[in-house]
Biopython code that builds the backbone (N, CA, C, O; Angstrom):
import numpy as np
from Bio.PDB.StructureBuilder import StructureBuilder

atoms = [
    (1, "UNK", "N", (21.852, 5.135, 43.707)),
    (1, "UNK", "CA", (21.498, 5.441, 42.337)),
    (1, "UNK", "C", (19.974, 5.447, 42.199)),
    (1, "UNK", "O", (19.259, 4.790, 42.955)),
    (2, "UNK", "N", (19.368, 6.428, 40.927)),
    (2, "UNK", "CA", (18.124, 6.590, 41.732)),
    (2, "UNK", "C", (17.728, 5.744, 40.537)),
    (2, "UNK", "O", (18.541, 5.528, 39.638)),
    (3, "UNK", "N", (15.915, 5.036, 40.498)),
    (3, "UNK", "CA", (15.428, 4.449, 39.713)),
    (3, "UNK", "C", (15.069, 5.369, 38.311)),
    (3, "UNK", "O", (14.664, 6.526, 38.423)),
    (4, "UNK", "N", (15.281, 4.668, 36.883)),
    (4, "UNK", "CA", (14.900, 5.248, 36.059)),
    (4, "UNK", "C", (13.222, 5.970, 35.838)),
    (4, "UNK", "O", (12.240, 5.300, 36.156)),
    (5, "UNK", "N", (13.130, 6.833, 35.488)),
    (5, "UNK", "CA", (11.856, 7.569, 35.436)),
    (5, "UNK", "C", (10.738, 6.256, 34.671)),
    (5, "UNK", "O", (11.102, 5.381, 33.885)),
    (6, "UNK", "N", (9.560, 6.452, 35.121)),
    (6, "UNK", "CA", (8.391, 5.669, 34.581)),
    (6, "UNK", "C", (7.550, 6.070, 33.847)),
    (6, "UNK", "O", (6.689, 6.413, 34.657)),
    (7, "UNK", "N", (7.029, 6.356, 32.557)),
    (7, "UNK", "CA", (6.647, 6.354, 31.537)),
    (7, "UNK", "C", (5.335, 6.118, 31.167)),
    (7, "UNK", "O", (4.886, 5.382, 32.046)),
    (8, "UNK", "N", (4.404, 6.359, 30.279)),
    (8, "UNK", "CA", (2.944, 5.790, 29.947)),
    (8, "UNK", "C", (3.577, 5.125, 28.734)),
    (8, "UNK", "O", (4.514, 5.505, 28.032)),
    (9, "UNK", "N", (2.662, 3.806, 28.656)),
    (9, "UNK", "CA", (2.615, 2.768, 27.570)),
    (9, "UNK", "C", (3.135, 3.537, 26.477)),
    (9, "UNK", "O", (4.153, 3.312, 25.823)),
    (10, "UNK", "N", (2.055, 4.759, 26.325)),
    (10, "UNK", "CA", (1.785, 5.297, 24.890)),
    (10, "UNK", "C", (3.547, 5.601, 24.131)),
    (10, "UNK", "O", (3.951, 5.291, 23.011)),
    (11, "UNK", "N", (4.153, 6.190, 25.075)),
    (11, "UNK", "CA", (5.655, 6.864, 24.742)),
    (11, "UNK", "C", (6.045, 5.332, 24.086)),
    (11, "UNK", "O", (6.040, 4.938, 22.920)),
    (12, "UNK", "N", (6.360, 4.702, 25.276)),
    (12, "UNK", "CA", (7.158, 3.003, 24.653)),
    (12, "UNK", "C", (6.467, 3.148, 23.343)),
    (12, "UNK", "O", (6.984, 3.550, 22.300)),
    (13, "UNK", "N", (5.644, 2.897, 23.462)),
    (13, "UNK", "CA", (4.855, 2.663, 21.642)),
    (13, "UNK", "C", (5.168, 3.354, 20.408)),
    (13, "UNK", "O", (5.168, 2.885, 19.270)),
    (14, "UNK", "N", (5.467, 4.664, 20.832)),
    (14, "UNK", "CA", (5.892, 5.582, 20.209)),
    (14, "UNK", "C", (7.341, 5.431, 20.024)),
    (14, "UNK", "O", (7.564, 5.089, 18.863)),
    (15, "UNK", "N", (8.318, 5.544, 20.662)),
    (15, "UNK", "CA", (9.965, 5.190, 20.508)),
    (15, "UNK", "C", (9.775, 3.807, 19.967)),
    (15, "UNK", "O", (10.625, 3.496, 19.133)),
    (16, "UNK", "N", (8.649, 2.679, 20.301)),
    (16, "UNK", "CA", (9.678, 1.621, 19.549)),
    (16, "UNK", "C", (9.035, 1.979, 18.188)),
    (16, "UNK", "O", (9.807, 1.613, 17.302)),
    (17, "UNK", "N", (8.040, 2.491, 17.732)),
    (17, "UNK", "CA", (7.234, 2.511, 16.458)),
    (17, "UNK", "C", (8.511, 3.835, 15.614)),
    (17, "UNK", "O", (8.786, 3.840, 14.414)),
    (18, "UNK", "N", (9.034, 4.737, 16.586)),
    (18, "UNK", "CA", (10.864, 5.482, 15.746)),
    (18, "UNK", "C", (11.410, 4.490, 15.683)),
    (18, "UNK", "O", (11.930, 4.478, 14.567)),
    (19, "UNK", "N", (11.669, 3.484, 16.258)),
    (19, "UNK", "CA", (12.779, 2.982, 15.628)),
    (19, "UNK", "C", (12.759, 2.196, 14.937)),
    (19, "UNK", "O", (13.846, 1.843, 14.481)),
    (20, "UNK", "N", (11.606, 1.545, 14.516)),
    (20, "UNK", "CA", (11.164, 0.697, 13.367)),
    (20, "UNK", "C", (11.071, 1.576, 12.142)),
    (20, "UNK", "O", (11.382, 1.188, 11.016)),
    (21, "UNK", "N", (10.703, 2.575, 12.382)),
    (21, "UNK", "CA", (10.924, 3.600, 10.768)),
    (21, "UNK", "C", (12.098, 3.973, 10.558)),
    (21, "UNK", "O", (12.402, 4.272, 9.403)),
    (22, "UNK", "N", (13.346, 4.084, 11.899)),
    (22, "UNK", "CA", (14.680, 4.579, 11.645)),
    (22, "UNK", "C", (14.927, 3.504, 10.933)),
    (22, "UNK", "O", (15.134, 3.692, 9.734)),
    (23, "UNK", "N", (14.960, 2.549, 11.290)),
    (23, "UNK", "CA", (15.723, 1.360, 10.658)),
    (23, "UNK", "C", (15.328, 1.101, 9.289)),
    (23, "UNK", "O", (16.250, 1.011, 8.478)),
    (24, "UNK", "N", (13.727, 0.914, 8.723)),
    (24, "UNK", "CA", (13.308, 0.796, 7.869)),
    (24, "UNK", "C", (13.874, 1.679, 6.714)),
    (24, "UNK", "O", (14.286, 1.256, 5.634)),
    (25, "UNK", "N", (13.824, 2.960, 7.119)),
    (25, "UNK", "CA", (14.727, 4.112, 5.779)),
    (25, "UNK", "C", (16.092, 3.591, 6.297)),
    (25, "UNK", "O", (16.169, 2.997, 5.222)),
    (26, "UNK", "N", (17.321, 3.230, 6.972)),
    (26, "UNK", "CA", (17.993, 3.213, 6.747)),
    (26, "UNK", "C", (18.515, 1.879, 6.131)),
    (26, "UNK", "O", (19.701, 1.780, 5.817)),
    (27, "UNK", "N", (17.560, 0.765, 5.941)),
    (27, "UNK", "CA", (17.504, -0.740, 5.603)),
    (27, "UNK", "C", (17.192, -0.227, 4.281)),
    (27, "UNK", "O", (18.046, -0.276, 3.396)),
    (28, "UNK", "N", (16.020, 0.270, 4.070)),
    (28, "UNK", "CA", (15.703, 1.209, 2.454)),
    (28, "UNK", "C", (16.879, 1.621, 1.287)),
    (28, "UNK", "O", (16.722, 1.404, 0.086)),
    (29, "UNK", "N", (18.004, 2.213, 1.842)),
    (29, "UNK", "CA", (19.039, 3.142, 1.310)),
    (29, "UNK", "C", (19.792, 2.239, 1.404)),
    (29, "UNK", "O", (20.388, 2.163, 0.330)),
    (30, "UNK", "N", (20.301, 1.093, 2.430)),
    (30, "UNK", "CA", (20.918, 0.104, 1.742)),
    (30, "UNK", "C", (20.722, -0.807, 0.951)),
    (30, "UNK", "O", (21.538, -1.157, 0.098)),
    (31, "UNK", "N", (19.501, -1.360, 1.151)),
    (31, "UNK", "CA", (19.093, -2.350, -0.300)),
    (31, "UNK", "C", (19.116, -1.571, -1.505)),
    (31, "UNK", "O", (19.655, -2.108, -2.473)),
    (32, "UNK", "N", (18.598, -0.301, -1.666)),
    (32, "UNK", "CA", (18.890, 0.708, -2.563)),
    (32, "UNK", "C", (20.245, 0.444, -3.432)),
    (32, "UNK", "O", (20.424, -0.041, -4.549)),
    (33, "UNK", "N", (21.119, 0.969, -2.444)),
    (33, "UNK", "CA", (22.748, 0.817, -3.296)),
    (33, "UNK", "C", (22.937, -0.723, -3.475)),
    (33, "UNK", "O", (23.762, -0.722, -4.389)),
    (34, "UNK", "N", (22.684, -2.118, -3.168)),
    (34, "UNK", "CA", (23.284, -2.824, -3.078)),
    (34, "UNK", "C", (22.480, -3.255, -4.280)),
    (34, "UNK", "O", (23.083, -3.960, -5.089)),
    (35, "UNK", "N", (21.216, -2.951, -4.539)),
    (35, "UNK", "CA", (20.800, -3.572, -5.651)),
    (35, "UNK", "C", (21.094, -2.512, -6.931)),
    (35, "UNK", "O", (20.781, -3.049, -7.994)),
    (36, "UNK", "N", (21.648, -1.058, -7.111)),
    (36, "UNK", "CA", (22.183, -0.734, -7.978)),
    (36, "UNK", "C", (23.700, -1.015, -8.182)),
    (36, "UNK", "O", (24.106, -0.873, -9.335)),
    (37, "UNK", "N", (24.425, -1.320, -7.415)),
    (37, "UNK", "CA", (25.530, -2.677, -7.878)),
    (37, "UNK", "C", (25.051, -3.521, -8.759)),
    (37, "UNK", "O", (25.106, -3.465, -9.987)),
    (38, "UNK", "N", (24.470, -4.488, -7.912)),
    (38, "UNK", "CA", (23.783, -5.826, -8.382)),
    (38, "UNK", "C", (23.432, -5.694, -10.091)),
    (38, "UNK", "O", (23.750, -6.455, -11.004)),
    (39, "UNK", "N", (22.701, -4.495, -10.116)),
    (39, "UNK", "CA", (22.347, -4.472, -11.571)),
    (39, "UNK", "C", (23.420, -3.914, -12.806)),
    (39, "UNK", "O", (23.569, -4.240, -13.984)),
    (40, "UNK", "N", (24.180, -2.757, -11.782)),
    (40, "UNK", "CA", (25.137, -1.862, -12.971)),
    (40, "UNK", "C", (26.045, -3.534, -13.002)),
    (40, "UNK", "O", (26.832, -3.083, -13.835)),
    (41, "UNK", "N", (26.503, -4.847, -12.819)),
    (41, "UNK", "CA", (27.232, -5.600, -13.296)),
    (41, "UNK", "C", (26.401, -7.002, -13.674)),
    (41, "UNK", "O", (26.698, -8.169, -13.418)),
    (42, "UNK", "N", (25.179, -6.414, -14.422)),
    (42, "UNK", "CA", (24.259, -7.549, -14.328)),
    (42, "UNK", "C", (24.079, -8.865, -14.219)),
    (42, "UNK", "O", (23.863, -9.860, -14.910)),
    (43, "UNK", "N", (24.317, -8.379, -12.616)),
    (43, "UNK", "CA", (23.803, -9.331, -11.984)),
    (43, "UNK", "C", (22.019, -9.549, -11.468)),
    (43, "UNK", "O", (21.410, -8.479, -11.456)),
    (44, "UNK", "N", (21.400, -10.468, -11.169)),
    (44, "UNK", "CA", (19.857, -10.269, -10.918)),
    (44, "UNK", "C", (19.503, -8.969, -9.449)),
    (44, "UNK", "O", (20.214, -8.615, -8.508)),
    (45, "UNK", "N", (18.451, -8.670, -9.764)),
    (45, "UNK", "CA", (18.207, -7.307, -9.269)),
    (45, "UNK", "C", (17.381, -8.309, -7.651)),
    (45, "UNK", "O", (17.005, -9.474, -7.524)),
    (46, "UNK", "N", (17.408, -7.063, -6.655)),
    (46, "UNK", "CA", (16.712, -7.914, -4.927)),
    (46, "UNK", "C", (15.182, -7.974, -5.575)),
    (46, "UNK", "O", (14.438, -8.741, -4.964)),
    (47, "UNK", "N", (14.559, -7.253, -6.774)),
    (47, "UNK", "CA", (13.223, -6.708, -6.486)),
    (47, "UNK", "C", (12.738, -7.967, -7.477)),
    (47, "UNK", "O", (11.911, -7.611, -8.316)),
    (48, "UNK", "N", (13.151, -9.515, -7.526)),
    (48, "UNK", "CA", (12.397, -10.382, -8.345)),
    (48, "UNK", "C", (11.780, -10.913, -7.201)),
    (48, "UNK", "O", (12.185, -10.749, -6.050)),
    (49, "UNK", "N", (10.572, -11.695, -7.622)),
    (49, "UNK", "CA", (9.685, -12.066, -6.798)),
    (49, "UNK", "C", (9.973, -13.295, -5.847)),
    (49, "UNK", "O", (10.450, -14.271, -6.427)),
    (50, "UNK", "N", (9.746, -13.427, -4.347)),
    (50, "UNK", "CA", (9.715, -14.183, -3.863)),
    (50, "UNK", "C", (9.286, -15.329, -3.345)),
    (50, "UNK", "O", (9.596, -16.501, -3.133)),
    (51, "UNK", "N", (8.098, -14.195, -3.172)),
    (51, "UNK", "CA", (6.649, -14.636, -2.565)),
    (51, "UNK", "C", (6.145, -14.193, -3.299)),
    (51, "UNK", "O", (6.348, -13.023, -3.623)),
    (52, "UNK", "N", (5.013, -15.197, -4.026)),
    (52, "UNK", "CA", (4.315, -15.023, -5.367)),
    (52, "UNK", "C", (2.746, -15.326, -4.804)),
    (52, "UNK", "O", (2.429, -16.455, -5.180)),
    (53, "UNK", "N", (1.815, -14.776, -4.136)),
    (53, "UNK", "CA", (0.807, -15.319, -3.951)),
    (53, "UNK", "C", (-0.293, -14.324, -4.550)),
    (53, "UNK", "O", (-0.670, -13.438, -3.783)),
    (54, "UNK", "N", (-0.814, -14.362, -5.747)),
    (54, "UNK", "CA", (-1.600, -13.649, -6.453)),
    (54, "UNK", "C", (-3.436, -13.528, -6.190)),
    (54, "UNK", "O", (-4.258, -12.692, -6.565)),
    (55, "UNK", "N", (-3.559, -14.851, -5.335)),
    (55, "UNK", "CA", (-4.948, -14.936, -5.323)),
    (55, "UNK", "C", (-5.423, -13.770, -4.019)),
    (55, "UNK", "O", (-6.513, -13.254, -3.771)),
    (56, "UNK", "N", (-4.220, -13.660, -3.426)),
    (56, "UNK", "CA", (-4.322, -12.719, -1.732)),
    (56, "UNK", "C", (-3.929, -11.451, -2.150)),
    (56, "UNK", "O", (-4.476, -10.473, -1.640)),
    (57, "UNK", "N", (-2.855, -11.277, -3.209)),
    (57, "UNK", "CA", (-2.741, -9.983, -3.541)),
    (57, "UNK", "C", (-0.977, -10.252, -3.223)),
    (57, "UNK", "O", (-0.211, -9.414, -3.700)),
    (58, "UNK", "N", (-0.634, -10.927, -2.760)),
    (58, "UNK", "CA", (1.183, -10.902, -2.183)),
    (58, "UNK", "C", (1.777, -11.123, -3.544)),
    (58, "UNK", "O", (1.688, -12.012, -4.390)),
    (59, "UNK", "N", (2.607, -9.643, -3.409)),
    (59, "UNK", "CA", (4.075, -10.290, -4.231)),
    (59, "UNK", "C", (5.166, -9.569, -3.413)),
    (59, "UNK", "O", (5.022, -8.402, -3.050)),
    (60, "UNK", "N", (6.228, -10.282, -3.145)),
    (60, "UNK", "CA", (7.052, -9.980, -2.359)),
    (60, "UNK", "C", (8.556, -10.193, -2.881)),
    (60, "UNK", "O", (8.982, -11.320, -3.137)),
    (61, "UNK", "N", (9.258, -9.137, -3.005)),
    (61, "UNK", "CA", (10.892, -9.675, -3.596)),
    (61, "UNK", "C", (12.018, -9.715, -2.176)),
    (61, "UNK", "O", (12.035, -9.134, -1.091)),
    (62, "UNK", "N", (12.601, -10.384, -2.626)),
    (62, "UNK", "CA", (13.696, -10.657, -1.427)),
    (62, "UNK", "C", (14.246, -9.191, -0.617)),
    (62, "UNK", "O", (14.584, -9.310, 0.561)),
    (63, "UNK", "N", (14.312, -8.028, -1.176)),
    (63, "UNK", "CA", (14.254, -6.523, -0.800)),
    (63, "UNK", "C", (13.327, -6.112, 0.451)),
    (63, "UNK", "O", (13.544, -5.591, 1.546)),
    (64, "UNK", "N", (12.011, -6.669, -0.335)),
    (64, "UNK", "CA", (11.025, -6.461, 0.765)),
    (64, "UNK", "C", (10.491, -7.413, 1.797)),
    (64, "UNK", "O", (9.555, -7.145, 2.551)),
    (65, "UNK", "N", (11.185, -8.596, 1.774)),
    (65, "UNK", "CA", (11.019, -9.245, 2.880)),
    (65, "UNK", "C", (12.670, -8.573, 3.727)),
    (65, "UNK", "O", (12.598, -8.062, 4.845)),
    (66, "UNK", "N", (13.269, -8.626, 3.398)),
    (66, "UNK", "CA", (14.408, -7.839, 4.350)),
    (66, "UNK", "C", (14.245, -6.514, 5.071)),
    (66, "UNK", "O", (14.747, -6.110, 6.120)),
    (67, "UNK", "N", (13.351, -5.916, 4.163)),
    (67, "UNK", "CA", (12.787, -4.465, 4.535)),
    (67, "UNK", "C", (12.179, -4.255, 5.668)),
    (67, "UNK", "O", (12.618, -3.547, 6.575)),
    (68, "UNK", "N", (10.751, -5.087, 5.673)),
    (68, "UNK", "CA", (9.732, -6.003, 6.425)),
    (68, "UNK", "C", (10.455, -6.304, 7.780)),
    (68, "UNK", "O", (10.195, -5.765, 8.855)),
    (69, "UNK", "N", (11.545, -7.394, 7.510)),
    (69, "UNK", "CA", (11.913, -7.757, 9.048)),
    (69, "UNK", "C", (13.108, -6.900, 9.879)),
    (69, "UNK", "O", (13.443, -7.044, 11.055)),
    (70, "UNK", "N", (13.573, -6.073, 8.993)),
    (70, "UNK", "CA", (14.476, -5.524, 9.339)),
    (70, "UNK", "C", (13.543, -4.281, 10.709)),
    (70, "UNK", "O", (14.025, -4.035, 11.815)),
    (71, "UNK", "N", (12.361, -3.781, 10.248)),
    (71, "UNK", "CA", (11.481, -2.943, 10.833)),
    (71, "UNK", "C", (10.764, -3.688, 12.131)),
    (71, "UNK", "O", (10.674, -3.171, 13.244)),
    (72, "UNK", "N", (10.362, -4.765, 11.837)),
    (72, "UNK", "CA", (9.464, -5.000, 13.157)),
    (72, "UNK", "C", (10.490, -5.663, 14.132)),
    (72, "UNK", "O", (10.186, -5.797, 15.317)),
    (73, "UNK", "N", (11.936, -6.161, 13.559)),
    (73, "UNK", "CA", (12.529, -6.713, 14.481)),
    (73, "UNK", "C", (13.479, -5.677, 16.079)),
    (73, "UNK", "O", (13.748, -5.866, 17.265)),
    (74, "UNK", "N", (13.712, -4.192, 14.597)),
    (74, "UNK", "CA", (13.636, -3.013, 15.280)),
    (74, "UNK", "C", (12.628, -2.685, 16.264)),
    (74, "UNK", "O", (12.910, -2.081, 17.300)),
    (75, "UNK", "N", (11.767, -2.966, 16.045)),
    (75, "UNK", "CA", (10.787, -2.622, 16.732)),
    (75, "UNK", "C", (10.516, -3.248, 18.134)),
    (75, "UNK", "O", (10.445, -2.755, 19.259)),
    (76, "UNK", "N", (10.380, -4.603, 17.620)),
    (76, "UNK", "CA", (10.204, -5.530, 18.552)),
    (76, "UNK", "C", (11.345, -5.521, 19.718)),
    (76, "UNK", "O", (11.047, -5.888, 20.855)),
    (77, "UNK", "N", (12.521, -5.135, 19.426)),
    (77, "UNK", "CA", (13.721, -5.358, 20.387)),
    (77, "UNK", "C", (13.954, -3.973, 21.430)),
    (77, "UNK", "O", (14.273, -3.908, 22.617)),
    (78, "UNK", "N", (13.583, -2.730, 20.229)),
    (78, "UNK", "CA", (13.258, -1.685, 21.054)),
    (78, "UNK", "C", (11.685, -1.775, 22.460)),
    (78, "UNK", "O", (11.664, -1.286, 23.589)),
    (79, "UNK", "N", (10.936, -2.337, 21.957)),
    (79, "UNK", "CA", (9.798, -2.408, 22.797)),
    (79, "UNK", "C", (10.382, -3.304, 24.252)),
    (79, "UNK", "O", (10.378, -2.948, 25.430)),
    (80, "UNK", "N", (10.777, -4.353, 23.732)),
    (80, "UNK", "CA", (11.532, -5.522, 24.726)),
    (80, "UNK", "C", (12.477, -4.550, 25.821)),
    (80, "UNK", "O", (12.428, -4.453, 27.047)),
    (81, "UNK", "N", (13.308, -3.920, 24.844)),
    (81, "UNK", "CA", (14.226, -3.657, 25.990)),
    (81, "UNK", "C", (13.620, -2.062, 26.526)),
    (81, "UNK", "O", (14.511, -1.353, 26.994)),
    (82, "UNK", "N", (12.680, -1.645, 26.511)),
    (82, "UNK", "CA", (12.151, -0.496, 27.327)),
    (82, "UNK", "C", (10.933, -1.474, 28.739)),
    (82, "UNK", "O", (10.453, -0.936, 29.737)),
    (83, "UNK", "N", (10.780, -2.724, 28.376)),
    (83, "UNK", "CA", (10.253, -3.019, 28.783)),
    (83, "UNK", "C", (10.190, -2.717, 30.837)),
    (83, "UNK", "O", (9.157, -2.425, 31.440)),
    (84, "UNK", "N", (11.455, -2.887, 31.431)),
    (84, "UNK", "CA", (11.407, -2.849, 32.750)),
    (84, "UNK", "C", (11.502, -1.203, 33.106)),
    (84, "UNK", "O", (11.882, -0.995, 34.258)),
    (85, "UNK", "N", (11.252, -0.144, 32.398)),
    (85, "UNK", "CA", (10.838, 1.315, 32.659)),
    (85, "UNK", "C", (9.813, 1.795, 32.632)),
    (85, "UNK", "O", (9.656, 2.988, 32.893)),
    (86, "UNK", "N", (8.564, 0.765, 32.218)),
    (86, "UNK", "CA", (7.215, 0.668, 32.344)),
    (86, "UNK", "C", (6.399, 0.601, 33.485)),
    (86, "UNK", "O", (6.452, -0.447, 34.128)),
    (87, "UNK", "N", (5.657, 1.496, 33.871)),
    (87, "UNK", "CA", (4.713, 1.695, 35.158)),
    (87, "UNK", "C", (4.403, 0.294, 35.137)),
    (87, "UNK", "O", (3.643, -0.183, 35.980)),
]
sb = StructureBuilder()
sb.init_structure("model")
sb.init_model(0)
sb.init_chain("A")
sb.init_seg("    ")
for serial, (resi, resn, name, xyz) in enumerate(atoms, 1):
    if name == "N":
        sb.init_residue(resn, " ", resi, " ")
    sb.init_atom(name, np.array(xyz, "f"), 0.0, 1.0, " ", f" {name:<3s}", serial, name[0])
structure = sb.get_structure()
């Protein structure tokens, strides 16, 4: 069986940096619907604040910290596992 083809950094960087945006719009469109539930039976909406830090500029609702990790963890796992196809 022959060895998988070897690659420049730049590509890895590039596929894992797709799949942190795949995930991100598709993490997007679900918090989307789940918080127009949430509200059409009013119940509290994902977009109240979490992280409240005003003097730095942070406000963060529970939406967008899910958003947030949902992307770099994509990311991070895609980078990891391309890792042994790397020159």
């Amino acid at each position: 069986m022959a060895a998988p083809p070897k690659y420049s950094w730049w590509l890895w960087l590039l596929l894992s940096f797709g799949a942190g945006l795949a995930s991100a719009v598709l993490v997007a469109i679900v918090i989307a619907v789940i918080d127009l539930y949430l509200t059409g039976h009013q119940l509290p909406a994902l977009n109240s604040p979490l992280i409240d830090w005003p003097r730095l500029g942070v406000h963060l609702s529970l939406a967008d910290v899910i958003f947030l990790l949902a992307a770099v963890l994509a990311t991070a796992i895609t980078w990891r596992r391309t890792a042994n196809n790397r020159p």
